[in-house]
Every structure is written in structure tokens, then in C-alpha cells.
N, C-alpha and C positions, 0 to 999 in steps of 0.2 A: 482786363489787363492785357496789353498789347503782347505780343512773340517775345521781342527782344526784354520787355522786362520780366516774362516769365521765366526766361531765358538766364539773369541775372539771377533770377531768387534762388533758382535753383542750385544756383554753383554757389552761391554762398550759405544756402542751406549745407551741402556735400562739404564743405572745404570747414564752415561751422563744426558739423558732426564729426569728419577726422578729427579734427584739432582735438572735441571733446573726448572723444576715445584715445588722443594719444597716438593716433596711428600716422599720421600729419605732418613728418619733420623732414626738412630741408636742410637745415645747419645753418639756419638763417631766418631771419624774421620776415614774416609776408603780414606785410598789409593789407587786407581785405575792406574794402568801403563796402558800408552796410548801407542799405535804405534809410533815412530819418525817421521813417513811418513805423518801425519795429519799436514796438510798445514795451516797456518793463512793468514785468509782472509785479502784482504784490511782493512775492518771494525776493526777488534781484532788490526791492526797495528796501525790505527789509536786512537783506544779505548788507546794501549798502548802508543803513544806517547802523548795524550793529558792529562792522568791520571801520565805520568813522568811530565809533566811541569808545571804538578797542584801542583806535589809533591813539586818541587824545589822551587816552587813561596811560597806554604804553608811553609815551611821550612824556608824559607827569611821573609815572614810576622810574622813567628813565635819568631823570633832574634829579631824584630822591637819589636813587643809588650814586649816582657822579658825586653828590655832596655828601653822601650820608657810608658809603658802604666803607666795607673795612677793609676787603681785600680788595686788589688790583684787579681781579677776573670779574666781582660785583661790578664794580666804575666803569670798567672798560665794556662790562655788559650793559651799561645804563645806557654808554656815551653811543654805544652802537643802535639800542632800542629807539631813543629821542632820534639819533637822524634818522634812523631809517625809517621809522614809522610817519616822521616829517614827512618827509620824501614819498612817501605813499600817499601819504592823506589828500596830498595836493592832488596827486592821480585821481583819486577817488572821486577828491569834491568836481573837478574837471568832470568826471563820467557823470556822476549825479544831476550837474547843472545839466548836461546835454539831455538828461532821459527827466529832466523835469523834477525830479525827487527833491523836496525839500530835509535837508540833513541839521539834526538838532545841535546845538552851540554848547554843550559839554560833553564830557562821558554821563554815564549811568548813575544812577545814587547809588549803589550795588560800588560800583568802580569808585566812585569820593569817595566812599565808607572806608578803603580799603587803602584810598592814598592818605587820610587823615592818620589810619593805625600805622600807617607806613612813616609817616610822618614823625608819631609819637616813642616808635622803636629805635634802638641805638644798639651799637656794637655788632658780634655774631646775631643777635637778633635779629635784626634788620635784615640782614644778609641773607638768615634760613629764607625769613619771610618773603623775600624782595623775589628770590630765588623761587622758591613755592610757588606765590602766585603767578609770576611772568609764566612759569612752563605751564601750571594749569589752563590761564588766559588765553596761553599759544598753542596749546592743547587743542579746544574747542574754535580756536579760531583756526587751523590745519582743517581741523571736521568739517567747518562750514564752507569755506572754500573750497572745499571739494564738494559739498552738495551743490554748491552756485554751481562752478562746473558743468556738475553733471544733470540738473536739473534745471537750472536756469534758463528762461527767456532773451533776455537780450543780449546779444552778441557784445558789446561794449559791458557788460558786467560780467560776462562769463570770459573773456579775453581778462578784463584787470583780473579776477580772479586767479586764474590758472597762470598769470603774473606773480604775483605774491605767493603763490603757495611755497615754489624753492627757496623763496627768502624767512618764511615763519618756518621753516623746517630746519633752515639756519641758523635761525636764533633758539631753537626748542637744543640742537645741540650744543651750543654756544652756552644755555643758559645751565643745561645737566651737566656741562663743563665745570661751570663758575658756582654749582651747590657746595657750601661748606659742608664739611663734617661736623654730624652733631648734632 
């Protein structure tokens, strides 16, 4: 490896490691170009496919609630979940193509099983449940994003990572907002 591109690795390794520490802030966004050659780990692939099929399941629970909920804080949490998690996926799949990773074409059987019950409930029911499992979802999905973070390998997964986190911490308030009573 020549000077100048050890030279490169090194500052993006240093400016990598703040950012993942959190100690790294300007009050602005820096763009950092990475090498193409930075591999994604198993972990980042998996990070990525599990965080796609969070997306598509949030996105499908978020249509249930728009149509199905009873209160205005369910719907408006639905109508927030479907774009916003739109909005990310595309990020995602964008990061995925780049690092190679092939990302599976729906959610999880775990995640249908749970849009079909979702599907078949009506009234405050719907609502407890729509409610329950979005925060639980976004629960574990807050957890893992921060293991990418701070564990991950490639810089373009650990970057969309530590993207998403302020906005699933959004909707985890958003959603303990909109839990009915009862």
C-alpha cells in the first residue's frame, strides 16, 4: 500500500471511530468517501437484512393502522411509520446494492403471522395491538442499530445505522404516545 493511500485509511479509520463514539460533531454533516474495497461483514449483512424486513413489516403495519385504527394518534402513527420506514428502505437497499448483499423480497413469517392477526382485529383491539407490537419491533430495532454502530464493519452500514437510530427513537415515543388505555 502506497503512503498517500495509507494515509487515507487512516483518517477515515480516526473520523470512522469518532463518529462511532459520538465524539465527532461539527453541526453539520461530513461526508467521508470510503474505499470500495471495505468488505461488509456477515454482521452489517445481517444487520441489513433484518432492518429491510423491519422496514417492509413497519410499512404493512403502518397501511393496517391508516385503515384500520380507531384513534387519530393509531392513523397518524401508521401514516408516519409507512413513510418513514419507505423513506429508509430505499437508503438501505441503496447501501446493500453497494456492499453486495442480496436483501430478501418480504418481511419475516414471524412479521406476516403478526400482520394477518393485525389484519383480523377491529376496534381498541387493533389499536392495543398495532401499538404493542410497533414499540416492541422498534424496541429491538433501537438495540440493533446501535450494535451496527458500534460493532460493525463497513462504514456505509454503520453511517445508515447511526442515521435511523434518532428517527426509531421517534417513533418508539410517538408510538408510547398513541397506546390506548386498557
Amino acid at each position: 500500500m502506497t503512503r498517500p493511500a495509507q494515509s487515507t485509511m487512516v483518517v477515515v479509520l480516526v473520523l470512522g471511530t469518532l463518529g462511532a463514539c459520538g465524539t465527532f460533531r461539527t453541526g453539520r454533516d461530513v461526508a467521508v468517501t470510503v474505499p470500495a474495497d471495505v468488505p461488509a461483514s456477515e454482521a452489517d449483512r445481517d444487520w441489513l437484512t433484518t432492518a429491510h424486513q423491519d422496514d417492509l413489516a413497519d410499512i404493512q403495519y403502518g397501511g393496517l393502522a391508516q385503515r384500520k385504527g380507531v384513534t387519530a394518534a393509531v392513523r397518524h402513527a401508521g401514516r408516519v411509520l409507512a413513510a418513514d420506514h419507505a423513506a429508509f428502505d430505499a437508503k438501505l437497499t441503496h447501501v446493500a446494492d453497494g456492499l453486495g448483499a442480496d436483501l430478501p423480497r418480504s418481511e419475516g413469517a414471524d412479521q406476516f403471522a403478526v400482520a394477518l392477526r393485525l389484519e383480523k382485529e377491529t376496534g381498541s383491539r387493533f389499536d392495543r395491538d398495532f401499538v404493542t407490537v410497533t414499540i416492541d419491533s422498534h424496541e429491538r430495532a433501537v438495540a440493533r442499530a446501535e450494535e451496527e454502530v458500534r460493532g460493525g464493519s463497513s462504514p456505509a452500514a454503520i453511517a445508515l445505522a447511526r442515521t435511523v437510530l434518532p428517527e426509531l427513537r421517534e417513533h418508539l415515543t410517538m408510538l408510547r404516545g398513541a397506546s390506548p388505555v386498557g
